[in-house]
VOVOPA-910486 format. One record per residue (C-alpha): x, y, z; residue in three letters. Coordinates in Angstrom, 3 decimals, padded with zeros to 6 digits. Layout:
# VOVOPA-910486
> u | v | w | rest
> X | Y | Z | ALA
...
***
This chain:
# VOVOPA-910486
> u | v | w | rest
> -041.830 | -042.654 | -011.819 | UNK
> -040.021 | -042.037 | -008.354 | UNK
> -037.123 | -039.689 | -008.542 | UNK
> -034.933 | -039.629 | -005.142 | UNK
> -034.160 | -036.461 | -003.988 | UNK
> -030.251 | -037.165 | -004.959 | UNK
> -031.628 | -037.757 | -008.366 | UNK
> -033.193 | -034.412 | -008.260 | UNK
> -030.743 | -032.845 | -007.054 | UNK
> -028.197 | -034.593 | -009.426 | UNK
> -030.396 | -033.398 | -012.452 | UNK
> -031.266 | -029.679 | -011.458 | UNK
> -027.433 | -029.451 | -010.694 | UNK
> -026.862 | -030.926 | -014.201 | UNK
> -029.112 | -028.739 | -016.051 | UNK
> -027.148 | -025.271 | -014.412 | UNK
> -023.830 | -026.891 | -015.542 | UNK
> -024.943 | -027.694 | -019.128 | UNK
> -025.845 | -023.763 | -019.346 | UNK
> -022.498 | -022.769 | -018.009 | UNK
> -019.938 | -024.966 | -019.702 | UNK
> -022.014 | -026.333 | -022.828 | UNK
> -021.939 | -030.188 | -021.920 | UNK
> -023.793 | -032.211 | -020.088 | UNK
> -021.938 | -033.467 | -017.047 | UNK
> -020.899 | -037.388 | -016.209 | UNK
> -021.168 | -036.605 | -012.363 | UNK
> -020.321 | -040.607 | -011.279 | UNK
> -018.221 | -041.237 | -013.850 | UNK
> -016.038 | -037.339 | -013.515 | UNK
> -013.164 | -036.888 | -015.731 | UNK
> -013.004 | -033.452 | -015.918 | UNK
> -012.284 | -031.017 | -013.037 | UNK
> -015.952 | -029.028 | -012.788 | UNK
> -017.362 | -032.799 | -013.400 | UNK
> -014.900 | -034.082 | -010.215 | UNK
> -016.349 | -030.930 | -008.127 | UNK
> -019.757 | -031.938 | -009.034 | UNK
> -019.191 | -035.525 | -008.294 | UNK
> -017.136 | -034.508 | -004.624 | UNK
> -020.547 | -032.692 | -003.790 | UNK
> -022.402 | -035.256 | -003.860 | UNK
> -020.197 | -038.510 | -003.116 | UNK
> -017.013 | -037.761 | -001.791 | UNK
> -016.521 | -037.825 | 001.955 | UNK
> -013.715 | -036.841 | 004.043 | UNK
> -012.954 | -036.300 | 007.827 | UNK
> -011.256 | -033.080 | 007.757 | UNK
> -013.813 | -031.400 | 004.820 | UNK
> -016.273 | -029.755 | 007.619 | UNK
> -012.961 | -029.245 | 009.699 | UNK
> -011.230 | -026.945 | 006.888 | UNK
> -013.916 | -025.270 | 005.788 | UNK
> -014.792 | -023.897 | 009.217 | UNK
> -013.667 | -020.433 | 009.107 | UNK
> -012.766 | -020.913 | 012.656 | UNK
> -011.778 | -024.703 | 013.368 | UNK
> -009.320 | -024.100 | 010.816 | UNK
> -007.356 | -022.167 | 012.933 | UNK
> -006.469 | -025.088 | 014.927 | UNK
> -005.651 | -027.486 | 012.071 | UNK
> -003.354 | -024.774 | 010.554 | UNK
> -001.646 | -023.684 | 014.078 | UNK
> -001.008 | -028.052 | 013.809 | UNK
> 000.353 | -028.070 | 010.449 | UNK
> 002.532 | -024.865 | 010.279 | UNK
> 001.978 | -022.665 | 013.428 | UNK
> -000.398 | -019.865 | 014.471 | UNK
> 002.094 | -017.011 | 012.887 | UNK
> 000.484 | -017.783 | 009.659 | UNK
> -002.902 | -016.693 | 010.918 | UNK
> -004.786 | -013.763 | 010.411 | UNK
> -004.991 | -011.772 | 014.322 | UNK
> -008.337 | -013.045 | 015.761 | UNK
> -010.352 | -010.181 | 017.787 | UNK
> -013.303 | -011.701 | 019.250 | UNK
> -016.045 | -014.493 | 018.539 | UNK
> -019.804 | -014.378 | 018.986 | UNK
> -022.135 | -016.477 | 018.618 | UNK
> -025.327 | -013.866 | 016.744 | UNK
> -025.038 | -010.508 | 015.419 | UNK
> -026.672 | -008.675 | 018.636 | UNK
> -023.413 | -009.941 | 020.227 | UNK
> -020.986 | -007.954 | 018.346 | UNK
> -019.050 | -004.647 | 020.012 | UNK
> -018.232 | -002.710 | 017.337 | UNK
> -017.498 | 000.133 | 019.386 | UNK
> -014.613 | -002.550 | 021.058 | UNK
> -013.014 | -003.598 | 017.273 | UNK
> -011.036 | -000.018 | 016.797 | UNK
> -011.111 | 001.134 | 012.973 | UNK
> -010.082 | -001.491 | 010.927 | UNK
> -011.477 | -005.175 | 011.288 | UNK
> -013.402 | -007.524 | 009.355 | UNK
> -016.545 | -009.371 | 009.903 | UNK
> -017.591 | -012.766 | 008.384 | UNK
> -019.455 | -015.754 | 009.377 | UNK
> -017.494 | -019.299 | 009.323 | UNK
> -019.914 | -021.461 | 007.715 | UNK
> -020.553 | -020.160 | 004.547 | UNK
> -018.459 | -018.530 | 001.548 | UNK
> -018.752 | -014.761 | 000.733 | UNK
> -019.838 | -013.638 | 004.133 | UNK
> -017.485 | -011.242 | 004.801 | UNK
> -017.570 | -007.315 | 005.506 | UNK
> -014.331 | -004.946 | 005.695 | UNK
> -014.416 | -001.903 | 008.139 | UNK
> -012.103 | 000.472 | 007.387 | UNK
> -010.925 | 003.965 | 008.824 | UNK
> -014.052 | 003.287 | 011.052 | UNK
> -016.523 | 003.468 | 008.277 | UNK
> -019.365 | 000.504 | 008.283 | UNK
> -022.962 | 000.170 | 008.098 | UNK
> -023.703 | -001.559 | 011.542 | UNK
> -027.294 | -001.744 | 010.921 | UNK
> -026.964 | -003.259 | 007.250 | UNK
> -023.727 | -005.587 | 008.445 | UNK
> -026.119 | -006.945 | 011.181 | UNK
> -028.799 | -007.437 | 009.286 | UNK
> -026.696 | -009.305 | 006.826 | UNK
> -025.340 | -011.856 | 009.031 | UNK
> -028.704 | -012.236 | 010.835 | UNK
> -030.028 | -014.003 | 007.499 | UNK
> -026.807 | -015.599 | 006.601 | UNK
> -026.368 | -017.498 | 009.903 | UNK
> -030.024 | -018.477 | 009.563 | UNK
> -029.489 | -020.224 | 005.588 | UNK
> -028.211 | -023.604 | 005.169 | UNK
> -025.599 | -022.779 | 002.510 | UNK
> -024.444 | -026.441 | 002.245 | UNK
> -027.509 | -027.168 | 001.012 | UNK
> -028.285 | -024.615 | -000.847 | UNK
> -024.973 | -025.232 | -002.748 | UNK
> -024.754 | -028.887 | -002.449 | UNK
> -021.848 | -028.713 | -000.118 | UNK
> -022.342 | -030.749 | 002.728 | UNK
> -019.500 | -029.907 | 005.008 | UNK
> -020.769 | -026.360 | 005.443 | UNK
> -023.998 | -027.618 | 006.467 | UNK
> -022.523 | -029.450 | 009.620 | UNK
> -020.722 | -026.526 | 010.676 | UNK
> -022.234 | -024.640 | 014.070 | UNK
> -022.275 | -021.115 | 012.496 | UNK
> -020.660 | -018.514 | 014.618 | UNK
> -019.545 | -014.855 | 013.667 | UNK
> -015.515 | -014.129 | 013.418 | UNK
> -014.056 | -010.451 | 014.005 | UNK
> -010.271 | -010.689 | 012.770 | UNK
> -007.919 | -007.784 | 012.392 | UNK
> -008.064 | -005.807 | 008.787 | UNK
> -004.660 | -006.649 | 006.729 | UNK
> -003.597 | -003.549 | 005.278 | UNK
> -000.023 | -003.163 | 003.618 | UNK
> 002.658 | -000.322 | 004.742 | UNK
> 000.780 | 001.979 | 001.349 | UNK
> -002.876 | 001.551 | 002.509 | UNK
> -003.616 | -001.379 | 000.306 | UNK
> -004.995 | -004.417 | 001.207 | UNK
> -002.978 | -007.098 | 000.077 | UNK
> -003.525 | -009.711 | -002.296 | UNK
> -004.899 | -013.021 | -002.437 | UNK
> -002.749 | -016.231 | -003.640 | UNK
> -005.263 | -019.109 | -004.788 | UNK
> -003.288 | -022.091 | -004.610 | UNK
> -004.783 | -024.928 | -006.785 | UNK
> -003.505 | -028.283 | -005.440 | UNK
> -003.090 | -031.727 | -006.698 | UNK
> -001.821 | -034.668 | -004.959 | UNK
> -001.077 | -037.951 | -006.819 | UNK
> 000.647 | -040.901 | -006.475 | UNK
> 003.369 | -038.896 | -009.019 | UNK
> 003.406 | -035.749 | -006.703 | UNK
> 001.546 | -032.571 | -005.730 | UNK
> 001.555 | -030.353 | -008.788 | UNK
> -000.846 | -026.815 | -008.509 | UNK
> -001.343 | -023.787 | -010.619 | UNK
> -001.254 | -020.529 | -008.750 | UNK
> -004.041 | -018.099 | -009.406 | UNK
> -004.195 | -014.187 | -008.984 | UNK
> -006.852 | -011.544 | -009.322 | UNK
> -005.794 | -008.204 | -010.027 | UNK
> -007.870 | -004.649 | -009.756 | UNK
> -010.900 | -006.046 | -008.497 | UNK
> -012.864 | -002.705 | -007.857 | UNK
> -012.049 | -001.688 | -011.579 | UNK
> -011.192 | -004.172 | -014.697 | UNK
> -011.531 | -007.658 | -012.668 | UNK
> -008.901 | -009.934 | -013.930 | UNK
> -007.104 | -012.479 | -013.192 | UNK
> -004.175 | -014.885 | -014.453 | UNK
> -003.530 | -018.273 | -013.446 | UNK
> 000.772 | -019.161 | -013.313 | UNK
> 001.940 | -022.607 | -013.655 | UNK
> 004.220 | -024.152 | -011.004 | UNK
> 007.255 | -022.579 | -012.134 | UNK
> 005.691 | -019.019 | -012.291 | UNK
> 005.015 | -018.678 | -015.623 | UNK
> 002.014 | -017.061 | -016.489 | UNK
> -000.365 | -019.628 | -018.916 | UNK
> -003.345 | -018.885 | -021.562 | UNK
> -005.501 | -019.950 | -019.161 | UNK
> -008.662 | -018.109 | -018.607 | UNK
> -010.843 | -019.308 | -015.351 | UNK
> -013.737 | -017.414 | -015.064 | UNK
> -012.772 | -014.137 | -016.193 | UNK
> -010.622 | -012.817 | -019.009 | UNK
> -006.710 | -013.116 | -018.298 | UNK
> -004.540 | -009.918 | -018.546 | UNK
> -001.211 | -012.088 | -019.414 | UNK
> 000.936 | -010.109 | -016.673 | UNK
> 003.811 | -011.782 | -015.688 | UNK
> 004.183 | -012.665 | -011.977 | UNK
> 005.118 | -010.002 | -010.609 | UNK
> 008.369 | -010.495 | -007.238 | UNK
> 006.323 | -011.582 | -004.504 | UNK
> 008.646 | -011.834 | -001.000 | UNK
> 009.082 | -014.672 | 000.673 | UNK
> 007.209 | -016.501 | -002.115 | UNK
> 008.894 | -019.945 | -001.263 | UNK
> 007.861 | -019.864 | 001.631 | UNK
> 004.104 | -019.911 | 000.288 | UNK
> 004.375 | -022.771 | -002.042 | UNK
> 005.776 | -024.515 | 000.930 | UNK
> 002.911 | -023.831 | 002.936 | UNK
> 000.022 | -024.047 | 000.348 | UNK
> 001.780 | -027.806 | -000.072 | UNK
> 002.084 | -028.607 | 003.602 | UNK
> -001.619 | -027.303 | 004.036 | UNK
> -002.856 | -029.443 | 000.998 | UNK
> -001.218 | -032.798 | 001.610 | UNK
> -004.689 | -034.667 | 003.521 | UNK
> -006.518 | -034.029 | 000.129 | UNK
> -006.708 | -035.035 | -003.435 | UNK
> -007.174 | -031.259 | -004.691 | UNK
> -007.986 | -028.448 | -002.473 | UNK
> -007.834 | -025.084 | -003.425 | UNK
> -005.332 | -023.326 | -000.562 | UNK
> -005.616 | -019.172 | 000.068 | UNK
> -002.859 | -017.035 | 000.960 | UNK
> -001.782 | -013.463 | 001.771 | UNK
> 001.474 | -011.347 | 001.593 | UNK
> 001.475 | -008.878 | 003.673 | UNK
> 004.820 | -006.821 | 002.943 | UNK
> 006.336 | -010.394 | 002.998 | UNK
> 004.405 | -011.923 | 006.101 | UNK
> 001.908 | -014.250 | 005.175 | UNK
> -001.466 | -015.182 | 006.587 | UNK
> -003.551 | -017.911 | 006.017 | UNK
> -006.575 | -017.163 | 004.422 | UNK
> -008.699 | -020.267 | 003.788 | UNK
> -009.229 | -024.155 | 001.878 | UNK
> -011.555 | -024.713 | -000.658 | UNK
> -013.381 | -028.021 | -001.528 | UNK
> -015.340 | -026.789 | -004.346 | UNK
> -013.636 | -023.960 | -006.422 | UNK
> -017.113 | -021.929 | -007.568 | UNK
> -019.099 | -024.554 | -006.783 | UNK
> -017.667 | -026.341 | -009.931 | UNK
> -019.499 | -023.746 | -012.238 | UNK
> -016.134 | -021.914 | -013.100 | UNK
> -015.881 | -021.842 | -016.980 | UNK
> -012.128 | -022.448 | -018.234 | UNK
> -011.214 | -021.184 | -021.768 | UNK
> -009.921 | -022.133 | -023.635 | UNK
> -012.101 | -025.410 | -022.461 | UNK
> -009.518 | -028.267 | -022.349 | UNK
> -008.207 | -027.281 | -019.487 | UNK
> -011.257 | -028.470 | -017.558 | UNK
> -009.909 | -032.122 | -018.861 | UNK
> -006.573 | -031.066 | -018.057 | UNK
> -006.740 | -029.993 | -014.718 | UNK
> -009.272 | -033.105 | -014.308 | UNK
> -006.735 | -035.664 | -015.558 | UNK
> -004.208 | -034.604 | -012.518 | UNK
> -007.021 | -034.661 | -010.154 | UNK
> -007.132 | -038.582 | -008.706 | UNK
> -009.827 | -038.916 | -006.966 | UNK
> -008.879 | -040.516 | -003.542 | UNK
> -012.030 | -043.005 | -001.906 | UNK
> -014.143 | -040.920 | 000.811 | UNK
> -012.620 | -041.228 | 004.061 | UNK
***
C-alpha cells in the first residue's frame, strides 16, 4: 500500500505525541491545543508565519506595529560564521541564527568559545529545521546570523522572559501569561491567567505556585503582546523587562512543537476550545 510522505509524516509525528501526552492525536479534526499545533504544522497557512518567525524580518513588522523602541539593539548581520568580528561586538552580545529556535549563544564579560560558537552555527545554518520539525515557515527563511546587544538589568541579571499565550476569537483575545523562574538551578515555571493570578497549571515542568510578582510597566506589555498578536488565531508573543523597558523578544507558531505536556491534562482541551482555528491565508 502507498503511503504519501504527508501520511508518513502525519503518522511518525503521531506516534511521538501518543508517547508524550498518552492519546493518540485527531490531527484534521484538532480540538485540543497540542492537536491544533499538530494540525497548524501541517495544514495551516498564513502570510505573515515565515515573516514572524524570522528572527530578523520581524524587526520590521514589529517597528510597523508598535515602533523600533521595543527592539532589542541590533549590532551587526552576517551572512556565515567566518563573517563574524567578535573582536568588534565589545563584552556583552549575543549570537543566534534567525531561522531556527534555540540557536542562540550569550557572551558575557567577554567570555565565549569562538571556536565552539562557530562551529555551532556552521551546522545549524546548514539543517533544515522546518523540516526537521515539521514547521514550514522556518524552512523558507534565508538563514543569516544576528549579533544583538546582551540585556542585562542595573544588578547583573539578565532579565526575564514574558511568554504571552494569545487567543483571538470572534468573543475577544484572551491569553495566559507564562514565566520561568531559576533556570540554571530548580527550572520552574508558572503560568498566570489574564488577571494575574497565578493557576494550577503545569506546562511542561512542575509549577512553583508564586504569585506574580510587580512587574513595571506591565500594562504596557499586555498591550503590546495584544497589538503584536492580533493577525493570528493563537501565537505565542515573547517579552522582556528590562528595569521597566521592554524589548521584543520573539512570536511563536508552534509552542514546543506541540509536544508540551499540560497537567493536570484538561487544560490541553481547555486552552484548545479558545483556540478557533482561522482558514489558511
Amino acid at each position: 500500500m502507498f503511503i504519501s510522505n504527508l501520511e508518513w509524516r502525519m503518522f511518525c509525528t503521531s506516534m511521538r505525541f501518543y508517547k508524550k501526552h498518552g492519546y493518540w492525536p485527531n490531527i484534521r479534526q484538532p480540538k485540543t491545543f497540542n492537536e491544533k499545533i499538530q494540525y497548524r504544522k501541517f495544514f495551516q497557512k498564513h502570510v505573515l508565519f515565515q515573516t514572524c518567525s524570522d528572527k530578523y524580518a520581524v524587526r520590521e513588522y514589529v517597528t510597523k506595529l508598535v515602533g523600533d523602541e521595543f527592539l532589542v539593539p541590533l549590532i551587526a548581520v552576517v551572512d556565515t560564521p567566518d563573517d563574524l568580528e567578535f573582536a568588534h561586538y565589545g563584552d556583552n552580545f549575543v549570537i543566534k541564527a534567525n531561522h531556527d529556535s534555540g540557536s542562540v549563544f550569550l557572551c558575557r564579560d567577554g567570555q565565549f568559545d569562538q571556536n565552539y560558537i562557530t562551529k555551532r552555527l556552521a551546522k545549524k545554518l546548514a539543517e533544515n529545521s522546518g523540516e526537521k520539525r515539521n514547521e514550514p515557515w522556518y524552512s523558507q527563511i534565508q538563514p543569516k546570523i544576528l549579533v544583538e546587544q546582551l540585556l542585562v538589568s542595573q544588578d547583573g541579571k539578565l532579565p526575564e522572559d514574558y511568554k504571552f499565550h494569545v487567543f483571538n476569537s470572534l468573543g475577544g483575545q484572551k491569553f495566559f501569561l507564562q514565566v520561568d523562574y531559576d533556570r540554571q538551578t530548580k527550572h520552574s515555571r508558572c503560568i498566570y491567567d489574564e488577571f494575574g493570578q497565578v493557576t494550577d497549571i503545569s506546562l511542561n515542568k512542575p509549577s512553583n505556585q508564586q504569585p506574580l510578582p510587580q512587574i513595571k510597566n506591565y500594562t504596557k506589555m499586555v498591550e503590546l503582546a495584544l497589538k503584536l498578536a492580533e493577525p493570528f488565531d493563537y501565537v505565542r508573543v515573547d517579552l522582556y523587562n528590562l528595569d521597566g523597558h521592554i524589548y521584543f523578544g520573539e512570536l511563536t507558531f508552534a509552542h514546543g512543537s506541540g509536544f508540551r505536556k499540560f497537567t493536570p491534562q484538561k487544560y490541553d482541551r481547555e486552552w484548545g476550545d479558545l483556540w478557533e482555528l482561522s482558514a489558511s491565508f
